[in-house]
N, C-alpha and C positions, 0 to 999 in steps of 0.2 A: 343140426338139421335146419335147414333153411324155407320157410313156407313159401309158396307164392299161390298168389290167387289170380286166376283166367280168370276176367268177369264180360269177358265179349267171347265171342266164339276165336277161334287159332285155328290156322290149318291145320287139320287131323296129324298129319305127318311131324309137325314142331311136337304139340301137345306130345305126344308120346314120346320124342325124344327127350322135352324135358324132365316127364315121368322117369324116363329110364340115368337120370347123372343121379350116380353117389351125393346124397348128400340133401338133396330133392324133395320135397313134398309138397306135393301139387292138387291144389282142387281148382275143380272149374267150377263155376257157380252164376250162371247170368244171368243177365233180365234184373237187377238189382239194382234198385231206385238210392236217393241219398241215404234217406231213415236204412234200408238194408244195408248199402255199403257202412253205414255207422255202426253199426251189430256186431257188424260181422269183420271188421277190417281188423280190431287190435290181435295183434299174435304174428299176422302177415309181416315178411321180409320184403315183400315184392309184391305188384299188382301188375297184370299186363289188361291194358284196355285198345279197343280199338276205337270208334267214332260213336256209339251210343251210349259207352257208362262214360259217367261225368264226374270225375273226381277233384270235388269241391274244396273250400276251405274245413268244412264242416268233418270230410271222413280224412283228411289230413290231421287235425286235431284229434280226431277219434281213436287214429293207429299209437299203436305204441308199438317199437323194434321196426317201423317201417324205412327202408332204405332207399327203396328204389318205384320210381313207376314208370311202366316202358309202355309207349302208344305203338302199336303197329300199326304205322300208318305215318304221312307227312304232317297233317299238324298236330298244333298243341291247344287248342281250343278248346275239348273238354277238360283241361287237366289245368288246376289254378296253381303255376307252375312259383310263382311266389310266398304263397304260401306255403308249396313246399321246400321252397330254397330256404323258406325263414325256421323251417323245422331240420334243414338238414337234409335234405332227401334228395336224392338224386331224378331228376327228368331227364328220358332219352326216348328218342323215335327213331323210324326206321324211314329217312327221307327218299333213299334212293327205288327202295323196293318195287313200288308200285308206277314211278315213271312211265315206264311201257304204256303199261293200263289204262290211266288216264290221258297219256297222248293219243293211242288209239280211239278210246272212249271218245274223246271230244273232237278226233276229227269226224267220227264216226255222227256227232251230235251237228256237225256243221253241214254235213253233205245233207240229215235227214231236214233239218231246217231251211236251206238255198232248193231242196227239191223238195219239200212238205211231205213228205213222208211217213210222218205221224198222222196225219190224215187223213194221208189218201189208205193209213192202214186201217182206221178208226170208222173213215166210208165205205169202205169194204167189207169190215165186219158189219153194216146197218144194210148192206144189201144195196149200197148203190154204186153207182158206172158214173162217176166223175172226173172222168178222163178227159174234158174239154174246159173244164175249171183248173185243175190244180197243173197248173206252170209256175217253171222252175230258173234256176237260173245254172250256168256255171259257176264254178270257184277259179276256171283259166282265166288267168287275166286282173281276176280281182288283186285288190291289196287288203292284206292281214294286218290288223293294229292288235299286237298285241302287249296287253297290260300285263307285265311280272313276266319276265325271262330269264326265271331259273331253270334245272331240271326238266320241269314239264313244261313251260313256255317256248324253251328251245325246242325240244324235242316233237312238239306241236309244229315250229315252224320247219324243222326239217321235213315234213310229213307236208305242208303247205307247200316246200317251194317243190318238192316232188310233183307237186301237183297245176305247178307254171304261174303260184302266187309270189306276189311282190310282198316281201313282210318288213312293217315298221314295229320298233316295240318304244315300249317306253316302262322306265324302271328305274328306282331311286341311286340305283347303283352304276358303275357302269359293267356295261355285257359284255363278256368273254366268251367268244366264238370266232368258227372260221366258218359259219353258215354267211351264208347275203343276208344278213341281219340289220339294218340302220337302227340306231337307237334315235330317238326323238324326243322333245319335250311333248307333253302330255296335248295340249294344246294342235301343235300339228297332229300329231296320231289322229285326236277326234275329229279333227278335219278332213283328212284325206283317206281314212279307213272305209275299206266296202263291208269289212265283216269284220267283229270285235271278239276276241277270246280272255278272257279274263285269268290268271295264273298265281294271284297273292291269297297272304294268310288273311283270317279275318281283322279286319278294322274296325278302330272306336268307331266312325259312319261313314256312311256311302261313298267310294269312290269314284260312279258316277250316278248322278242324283237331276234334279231338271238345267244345274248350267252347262251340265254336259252334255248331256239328249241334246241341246241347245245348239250345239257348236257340230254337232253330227251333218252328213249330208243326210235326206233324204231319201229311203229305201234301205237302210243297213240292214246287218245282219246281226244279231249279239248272241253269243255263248258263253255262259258262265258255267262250271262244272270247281269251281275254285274253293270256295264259301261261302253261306247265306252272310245275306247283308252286304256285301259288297257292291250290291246294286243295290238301288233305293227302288223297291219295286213299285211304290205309287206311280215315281217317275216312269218306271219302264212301261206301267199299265198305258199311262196318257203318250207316251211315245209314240209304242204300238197303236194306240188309238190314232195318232194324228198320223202314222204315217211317214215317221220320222224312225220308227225300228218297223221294216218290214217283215220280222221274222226273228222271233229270239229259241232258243233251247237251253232246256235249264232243269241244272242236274240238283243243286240246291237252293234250301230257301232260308228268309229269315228267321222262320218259324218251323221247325222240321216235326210231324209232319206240317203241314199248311194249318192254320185254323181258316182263314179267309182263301177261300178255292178262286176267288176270282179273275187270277191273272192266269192259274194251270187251265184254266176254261175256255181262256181268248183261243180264238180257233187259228192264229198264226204262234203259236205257243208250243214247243214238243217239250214234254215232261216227263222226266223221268226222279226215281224216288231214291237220291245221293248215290248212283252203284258205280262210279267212275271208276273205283279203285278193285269193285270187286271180280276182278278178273283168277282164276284159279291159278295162273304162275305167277301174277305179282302178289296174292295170298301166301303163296309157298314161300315166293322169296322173302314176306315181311314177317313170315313166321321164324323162317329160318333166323334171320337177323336177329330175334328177339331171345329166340336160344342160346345163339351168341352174344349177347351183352351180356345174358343175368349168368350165365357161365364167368364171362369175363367180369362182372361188379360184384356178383356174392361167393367167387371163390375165396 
């Protein structure tokens, strides 16, 4: 019999499928901090987490007969994936599932950002007719600088050129597509970008920080929906402040939730609380995936 422990929520539909394979025993248990997952993990064959358990060195240590731990979801940032390589363990996620999601999502975060939209929802609610303040811009015309074009970068910019944008990216690799996609050094991107989307895993620091603000024109746009820290938010706040980001949207932080509210505050700021991925068919499809490996790794 093979255990596996849900410690994030799974779409209703997977969870029961995995309940129902020969061979299965499945609890779900979440909301479970390190000390818990330490308790609780020896016995476990399998752990499936999504973006809130964080499975450290400490409940890696803790498992005993553990094999496997599946993120549903694209990255690996909760999960200290060397420590489990140094114990044996297999790490796998589910990169493709949620694409949709978050390219919708984040075009979705670029229209409400270039048309302030978070605000004019925010003055609505307080009862006021600010219809001759909140001006917007188009996204025709503009050029997209987008940082990280994989997966969800592309598919972002397919959604952008739909929309009569010019997209530059920039990536340590080079990009495979048949979109109008120019790849560029980093340097021009920050140059010549009217709106910024941000698409990589999290990094040791900031990928852009004040020499990048620096090299920006004046009035940008920035969206991140990627990973906290990837932007240095000091830097973002004095941006915003000078004028130098006219307008950012931001799906994560470096601190989830915020301790320091001050930059979700800034009134050209839309905020939202990490949900890029939680769309219910890229749910389905990361659950499904996830029935499929540990079918496929603990048969």
């Amino acid at each position: 019999m093979k255990k596996i422990l849900i410690a994030d929520s799974l779409d209703k539909e997977a969870t029961e499928l995995l309940q129902a394979v020969p061979g299965f025993e499945v609890t779900v248990k979440t909301g479970l901090d390190e000390a818990g997952l330490v308790r609780i993990i020896p016995g476990f064959n399998a752990v499936v987490v999504r973006s809130a358990t964080k499975i450290t060195k400490p409940v890696i240590d803790a498992s005993s007969g553990l094999e496997i731990v599946v993120r549903a979801g694209i990255g690996l940032d909760n999960v200290d994936a060397a420590a489990a390589k140094a114990k044996g363990i297999q790490v796998a996620n589910t990169p493709s599932a949620t694409t949709i999601s978050v390219a919708e999502y984040t075009f979705g975060l670029m229209l409400a950002a270039v048309r302030q939209q978070g605000r004019a929802n925010l003055t609505m609610k307080q009862h006021k007719w600010e219809k001759k303040v909140l001006h917007g811009t188009e996204l025709f015309g503009k050029t997209l600088g987008l940082i990280g074009a994989g997966r969800i970068g592309l598919a972002v910019a397919e959604r952008a050129i739909a929309f009569g944008m010019t997209v530059l990216a920039y990536d340590v690799v080079p990009i495979k597509t048949k979109l109008a996609v120019r790849q560029v050094p980093l340097d021009e991107l920050l140059a010549q970008a009217d709106v910024f989307s941000l698409h990589v895993p999290k990094t040791q620091g900031a990928l852009l920080g004040p020499a990048e603000f620096a090299k920006m024109k004046k009035g940008v746009v920035l969206v991140n929906a990627a990973r906290g820290g990837v932007v240095d938010e000091a830097a973002l706040l004095e941006a915003l402040n000078n004028g130098t980001v006219k307008a950012a949207a931001l799906d994560v932080y470096a601190k989830e939730p915020p301790e320091d509210w001050t930059l979700v505050d800034h009134p050209n700021v839309t905020a939202a609380p990490h949900i890029a991925s939680q769309a219910e068919e890229g749910q389905k499809r990361a659950g499904l995936e996830v029935v499929r490996l540990l079918k496929e790794k603990l048969a």
